[in-house]
C-alpha positions in Angstrom: 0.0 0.0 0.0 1.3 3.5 -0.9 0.3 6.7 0.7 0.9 9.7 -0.5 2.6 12.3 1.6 3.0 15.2 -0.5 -1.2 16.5 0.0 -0.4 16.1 4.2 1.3 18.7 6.4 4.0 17.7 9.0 2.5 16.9 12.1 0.5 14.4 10.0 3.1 13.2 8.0 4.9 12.5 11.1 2.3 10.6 12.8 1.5 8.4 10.1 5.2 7.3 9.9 4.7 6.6 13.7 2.6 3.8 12.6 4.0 2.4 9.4 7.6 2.2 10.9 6.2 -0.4 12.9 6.6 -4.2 12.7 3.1 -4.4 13.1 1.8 -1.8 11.0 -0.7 -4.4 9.6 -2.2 -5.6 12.5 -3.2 -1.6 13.8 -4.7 -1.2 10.2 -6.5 -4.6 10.6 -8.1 -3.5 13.9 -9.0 0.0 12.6 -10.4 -2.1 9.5 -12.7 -3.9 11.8 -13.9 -0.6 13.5 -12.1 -1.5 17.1 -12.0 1.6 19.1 -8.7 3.1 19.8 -8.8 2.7 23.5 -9.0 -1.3 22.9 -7.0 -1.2 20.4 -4.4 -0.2 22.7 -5.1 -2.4 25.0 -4.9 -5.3 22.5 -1.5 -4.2 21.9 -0.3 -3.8 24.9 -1.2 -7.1 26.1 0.8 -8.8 23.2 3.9 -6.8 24.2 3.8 -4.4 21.2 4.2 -0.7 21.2 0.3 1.1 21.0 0.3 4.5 19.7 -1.8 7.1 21.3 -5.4 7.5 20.0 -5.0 10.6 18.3 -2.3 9.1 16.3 -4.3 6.0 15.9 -7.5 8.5 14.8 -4.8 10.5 12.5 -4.2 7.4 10.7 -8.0 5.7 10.2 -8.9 9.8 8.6 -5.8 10.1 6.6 -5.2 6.4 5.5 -8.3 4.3 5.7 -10.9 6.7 5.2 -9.9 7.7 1.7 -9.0 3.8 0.3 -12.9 3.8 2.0 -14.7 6.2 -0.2 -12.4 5.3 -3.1 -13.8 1.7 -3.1 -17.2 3.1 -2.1 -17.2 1.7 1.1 -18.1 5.0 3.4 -21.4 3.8 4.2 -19.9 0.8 6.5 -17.2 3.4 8.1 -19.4 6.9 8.5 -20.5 6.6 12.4 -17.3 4.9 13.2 -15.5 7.8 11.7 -17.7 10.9 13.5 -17.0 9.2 16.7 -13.2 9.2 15.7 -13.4 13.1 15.2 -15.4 13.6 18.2 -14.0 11.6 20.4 -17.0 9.6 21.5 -15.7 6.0 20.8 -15.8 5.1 24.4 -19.5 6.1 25.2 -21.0 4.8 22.3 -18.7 2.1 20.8 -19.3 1.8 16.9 -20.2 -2.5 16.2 -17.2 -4.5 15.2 -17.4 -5.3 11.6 -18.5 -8.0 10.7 -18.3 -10.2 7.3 -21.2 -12.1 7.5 -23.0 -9.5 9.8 -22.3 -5.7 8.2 -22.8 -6.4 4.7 -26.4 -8.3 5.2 -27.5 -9.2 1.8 -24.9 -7.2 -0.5 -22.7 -9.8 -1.5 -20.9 -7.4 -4.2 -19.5 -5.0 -1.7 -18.0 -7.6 0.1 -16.0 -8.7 -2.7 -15.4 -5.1 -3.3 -14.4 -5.3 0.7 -12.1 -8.1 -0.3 -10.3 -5.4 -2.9 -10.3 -3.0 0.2 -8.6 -5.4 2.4 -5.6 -6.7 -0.4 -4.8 -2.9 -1.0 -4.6 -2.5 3.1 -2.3 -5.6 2.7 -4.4 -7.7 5.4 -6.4 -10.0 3.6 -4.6 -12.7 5.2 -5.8 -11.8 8.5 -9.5 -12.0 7.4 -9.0 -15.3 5.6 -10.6 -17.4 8.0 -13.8 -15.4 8.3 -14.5 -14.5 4.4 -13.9 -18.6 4.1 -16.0 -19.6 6.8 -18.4 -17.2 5.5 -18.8 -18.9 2.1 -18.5 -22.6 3.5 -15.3 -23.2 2.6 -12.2 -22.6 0.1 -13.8 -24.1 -3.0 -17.2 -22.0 -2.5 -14.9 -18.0 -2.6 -16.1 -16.2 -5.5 -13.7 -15.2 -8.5 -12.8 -12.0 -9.9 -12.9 -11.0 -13.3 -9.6 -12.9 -14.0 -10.5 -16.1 -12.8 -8.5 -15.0 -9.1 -10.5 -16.2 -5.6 -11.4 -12.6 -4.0 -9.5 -13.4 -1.4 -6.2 -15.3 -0.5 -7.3 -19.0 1.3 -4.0 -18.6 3.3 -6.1 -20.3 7.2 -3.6 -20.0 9.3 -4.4 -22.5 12.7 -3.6 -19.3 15.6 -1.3 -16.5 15.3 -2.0 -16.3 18.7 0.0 -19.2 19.5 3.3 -17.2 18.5 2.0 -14.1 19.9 1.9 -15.7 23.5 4.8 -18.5 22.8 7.1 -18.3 25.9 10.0 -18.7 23.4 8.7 -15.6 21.1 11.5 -13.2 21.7 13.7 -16.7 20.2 11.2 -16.1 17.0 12.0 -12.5 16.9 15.6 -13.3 17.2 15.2 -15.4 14.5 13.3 -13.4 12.3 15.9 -10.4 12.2 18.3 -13.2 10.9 16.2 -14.1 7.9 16.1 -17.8 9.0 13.0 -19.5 7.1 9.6 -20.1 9.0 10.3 -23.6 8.9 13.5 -23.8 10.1 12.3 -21.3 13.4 9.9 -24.2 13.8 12.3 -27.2 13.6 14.7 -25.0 16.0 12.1 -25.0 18.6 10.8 -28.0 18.8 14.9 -29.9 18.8 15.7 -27.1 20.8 12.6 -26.4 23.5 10.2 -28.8 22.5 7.7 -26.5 21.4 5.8 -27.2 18.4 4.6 -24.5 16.2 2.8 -23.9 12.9 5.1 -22.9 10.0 1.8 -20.7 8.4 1.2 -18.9 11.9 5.0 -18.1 12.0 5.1 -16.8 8.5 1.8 -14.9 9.6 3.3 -13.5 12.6 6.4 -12.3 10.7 4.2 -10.2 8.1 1.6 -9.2 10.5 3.2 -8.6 14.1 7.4 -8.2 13.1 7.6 -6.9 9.4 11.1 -6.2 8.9 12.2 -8.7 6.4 12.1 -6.1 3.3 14.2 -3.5 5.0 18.3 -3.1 5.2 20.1 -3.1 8.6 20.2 0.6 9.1 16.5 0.8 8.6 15.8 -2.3 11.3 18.0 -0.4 13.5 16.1 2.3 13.3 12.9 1.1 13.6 14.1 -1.2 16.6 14.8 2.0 18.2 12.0 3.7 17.4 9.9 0.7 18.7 12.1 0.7 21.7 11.3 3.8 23.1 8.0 3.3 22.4 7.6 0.7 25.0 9.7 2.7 27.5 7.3 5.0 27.4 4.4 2.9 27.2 5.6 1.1 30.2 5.7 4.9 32.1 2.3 5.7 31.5 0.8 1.7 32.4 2.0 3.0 35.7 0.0 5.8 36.4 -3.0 4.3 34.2 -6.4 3.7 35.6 -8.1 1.8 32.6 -5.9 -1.8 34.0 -6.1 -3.5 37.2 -3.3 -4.5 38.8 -2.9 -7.7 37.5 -3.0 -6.8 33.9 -0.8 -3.9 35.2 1.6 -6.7 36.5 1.6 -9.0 33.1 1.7 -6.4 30.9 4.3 -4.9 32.8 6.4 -7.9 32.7 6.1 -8.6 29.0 7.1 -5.2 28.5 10.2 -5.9 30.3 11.0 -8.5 28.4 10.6 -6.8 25.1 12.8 -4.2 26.4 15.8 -6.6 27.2 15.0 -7.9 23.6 15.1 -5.1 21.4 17.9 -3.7 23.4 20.2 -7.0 23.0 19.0 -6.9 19.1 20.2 -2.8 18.4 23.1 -3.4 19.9 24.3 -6.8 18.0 22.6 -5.1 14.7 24.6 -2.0 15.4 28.1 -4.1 16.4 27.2 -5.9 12.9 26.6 -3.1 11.0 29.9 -1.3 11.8 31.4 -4.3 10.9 29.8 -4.8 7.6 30.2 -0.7 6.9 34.2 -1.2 7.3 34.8 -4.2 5.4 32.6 -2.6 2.3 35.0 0.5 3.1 38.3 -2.1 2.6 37.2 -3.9 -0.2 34.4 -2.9 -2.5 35.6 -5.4 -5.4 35.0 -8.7 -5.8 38.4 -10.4 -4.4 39.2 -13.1 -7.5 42.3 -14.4 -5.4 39.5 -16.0 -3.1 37.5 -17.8 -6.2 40.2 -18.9 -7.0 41.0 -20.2 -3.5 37.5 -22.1 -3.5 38.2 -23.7 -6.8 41.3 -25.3 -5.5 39.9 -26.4 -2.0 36.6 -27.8 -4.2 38.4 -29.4 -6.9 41.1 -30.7 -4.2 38.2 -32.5 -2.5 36.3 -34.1 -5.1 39.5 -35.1 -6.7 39.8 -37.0 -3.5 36.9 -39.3 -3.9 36.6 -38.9 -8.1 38.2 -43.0 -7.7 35.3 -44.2 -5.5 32.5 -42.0 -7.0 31.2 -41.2 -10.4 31.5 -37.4 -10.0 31.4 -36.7 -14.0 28.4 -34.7 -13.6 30.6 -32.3 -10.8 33.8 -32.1 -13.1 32.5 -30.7 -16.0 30.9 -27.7 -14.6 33.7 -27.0 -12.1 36.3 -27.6 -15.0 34.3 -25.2 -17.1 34.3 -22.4 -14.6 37.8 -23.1 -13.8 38.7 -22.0 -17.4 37.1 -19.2 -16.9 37.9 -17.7 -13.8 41.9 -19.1 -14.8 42.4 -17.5 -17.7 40.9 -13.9 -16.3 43.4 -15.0 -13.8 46.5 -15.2 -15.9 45.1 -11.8 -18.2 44.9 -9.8 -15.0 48.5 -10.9 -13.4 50.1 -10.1 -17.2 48.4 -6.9 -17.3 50.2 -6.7 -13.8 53.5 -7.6 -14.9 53.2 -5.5 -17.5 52.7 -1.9 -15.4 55.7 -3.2 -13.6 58.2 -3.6 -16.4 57.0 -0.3 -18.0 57.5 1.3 -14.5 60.9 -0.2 -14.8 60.4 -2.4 -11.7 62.5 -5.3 -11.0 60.1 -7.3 -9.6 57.8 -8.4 -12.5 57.0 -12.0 -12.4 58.5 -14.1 -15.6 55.2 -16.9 -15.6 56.0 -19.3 -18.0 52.7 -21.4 -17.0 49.6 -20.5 -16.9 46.8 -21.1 -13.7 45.0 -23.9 -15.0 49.1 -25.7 -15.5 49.7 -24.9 -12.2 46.4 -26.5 -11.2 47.0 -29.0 -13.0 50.8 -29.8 -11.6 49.0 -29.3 -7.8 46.4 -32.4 -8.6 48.8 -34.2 -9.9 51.3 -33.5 -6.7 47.8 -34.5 -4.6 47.2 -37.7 -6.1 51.0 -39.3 -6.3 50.4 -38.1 -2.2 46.9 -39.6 -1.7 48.9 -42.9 -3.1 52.2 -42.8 -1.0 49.6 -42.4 1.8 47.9 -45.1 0.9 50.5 -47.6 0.8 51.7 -46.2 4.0 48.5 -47.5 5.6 48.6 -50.7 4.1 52.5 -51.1 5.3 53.1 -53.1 2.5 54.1 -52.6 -1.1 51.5 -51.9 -3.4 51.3 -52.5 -7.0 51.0 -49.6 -9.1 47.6 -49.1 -11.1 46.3 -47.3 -14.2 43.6 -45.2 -12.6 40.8 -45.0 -14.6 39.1 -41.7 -13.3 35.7 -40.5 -15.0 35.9 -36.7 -15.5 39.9 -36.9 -15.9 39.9 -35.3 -19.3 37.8 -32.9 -18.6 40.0 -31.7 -15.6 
């Protein structure tokens, strides 16, 4: 979704960013979407641990964002009261019905397919999957567009919730900013902690609830910072709050805590890596060839190793062919080399009188006469001396 900046002043500029700098952008615009006052919906957010922003931020964004893709799909006529109450600030006395699929729409099925078209451009269809399907009685029964597409992605996840509230979820996080695979977060858990999750909720919960996978270092950084303080300050005014009893005041408080530790142990490795990865792009911004080459040995070296027990035709030819390749850049480069040298009237130019792949070529030979001797070493007897036929020796 795109929202355009350049018809808004400042202020709201700046609290609109508030919102979509957050890991869970989508989840706020889902529960504006379902016309959740902004007093729950902070409350919803801060008993999953997330930063809430402040209601007239979250009324900011519903006028500014959601209330224009509204009247451009022709959907005002489901969001008009809960919209005056925004502005007037009456959402607590009188709170606005949660939308429903099967309830607000009564009998006009063709604006909720158009609600379906309201939902993908929000980027949340996802999240109302499981009631648009129950709705129609299953996958098979969702209408089609005009291309032939379901109205809505049939992506059921089994419960969010059970990542939300996982006692391991700051392990998730962790594993998240790493870009390690839904799947693999889920095999980690269960070998590690025993705790079995559901590959689509986790995929769910990184889109919805900890969005960062699109974004470079610097940016997570920031917004890990941003989100941060957030919670610090969330945390300040749970204290003095009167709208949670003590007890919520106590587990919220603690989860908070947590989060805390976690995004502060996460800026800091992020920032250590950063640095890191800034000075080594500062020390060498070109592709170091010395090291391909490096690999090439090491990879040949090892299947060379085994090419008499296994036939490895199939991983000769390709390696041989970029070999070649890489080899004869190789020798082009170091003559080009030699050649500043001697015009420079240097003494130390290099007289090669064979080329990298010869040289290659003389080291596998050295390495198989010494996988032999060591052979026969082992066997502590003489061996007799055989004409190794070796698939993919041409070749190399």
């Amino acid at each position: 979704m795109k929202i355009d900046f350049t018809a808004l002043d400042k202020s709201t500029t700046q609290a609109i960013r508030t919102i979509e700098n957050k890991g869970h952008a989508r989840y706020i615009r889902y529960l504006l979407a379902k016309r959740i006052p902004p007093t729950t919906i902070r409350k919803e957010l801060a008993r999953l641990a997330l930063s809430a922003p402040s209601k007239e931020i979250l009324t900011i964004y519903f006028v500014n964002v959601l209330w224009p893709l509204a009247g451009h799909f022709s959907l005002t006529q489901f969001y008009t009261e809960y919209y005056d109450r925004l502005l007037k600030g009456t959402y607590e006395k009188d709170v606005t019905p949660v939308l429903n699929f099967d309830v607000s729409f009564g009998d006009d099925n063709s604006a909720r397919m158009v609600f379906c078209s309201f939902l993908r451009e929000l980027g949340i269809e996802e999240m109302w999957s499981r009631e648009v399907t129950k709705y129609y009685g299953g996958v098979h029964n969702i209408p089609q567009d005009e291309e032939g597409n379901r109205i809505i992605k049939a992506n059921v996840t089994r419960s969010v919730e059970s990542v939300l509230t996982c006692p391991k979820r700051y392990v998730v996080d962790k594993l998240l900013l790493e870009n390690v695979s839904p799947s693999r977060i889920n095999k980690y858990l269960w070998e590690k902690y025993q705790i079995k999750l559901n590959d689509v909720d986790i995929y769910a919960y990184a889109k919805y609830f900890f969005n960062f996978t699109r974004r470079n270092v610097e940016e997570i950084i920031e917004q890990l910072t941003s989100e941060l303080t957030s919670i610090k300050n969330d945390l300040e005014i749970l204290e003095t709050s009167e709208s949670y009893s003590l007890g919520d005041k106590l587990a919220i408080s603690h989860q908070y805590e947590s989060k805390v530790k976690f995004l502060d142990e996460s800026i800091k490795e992020l920032t250590s890596r950063y640095s890191d990865l800034a000075y080594n792009q500062g020390v060498s911004e070109q592709l170091e060839v010395e090291d391909i080459v490096k690999d090439i040995v090491l990879r040949g070296y090892k299947r060379l190793q085994f090419l008499d027990r296994y036939n490895d035709r199939d991983v000769v030819k390709p390696l041989t062919d970029v070999a070649k390749m890489v080899f004869t850049a190789v020798d082009k480069m170091q003559q080009i080399e030699d050649g500043k040298i001697k015009n420079q009237g240097r003494k130390n130019a290099i007289d090669r009188d064979k080329g990298a792949h010869e040289v290659l070529i003389d080291l596998y030979q050295e390495a198989l006469e010494n996988h032999i001797n060591e052979a026969k070493e082992r066997l502590g007897e003489p061996v007799e001396d055989v004409d190794m036929q070796i698939e993919g020796a041409e070749e190399m």
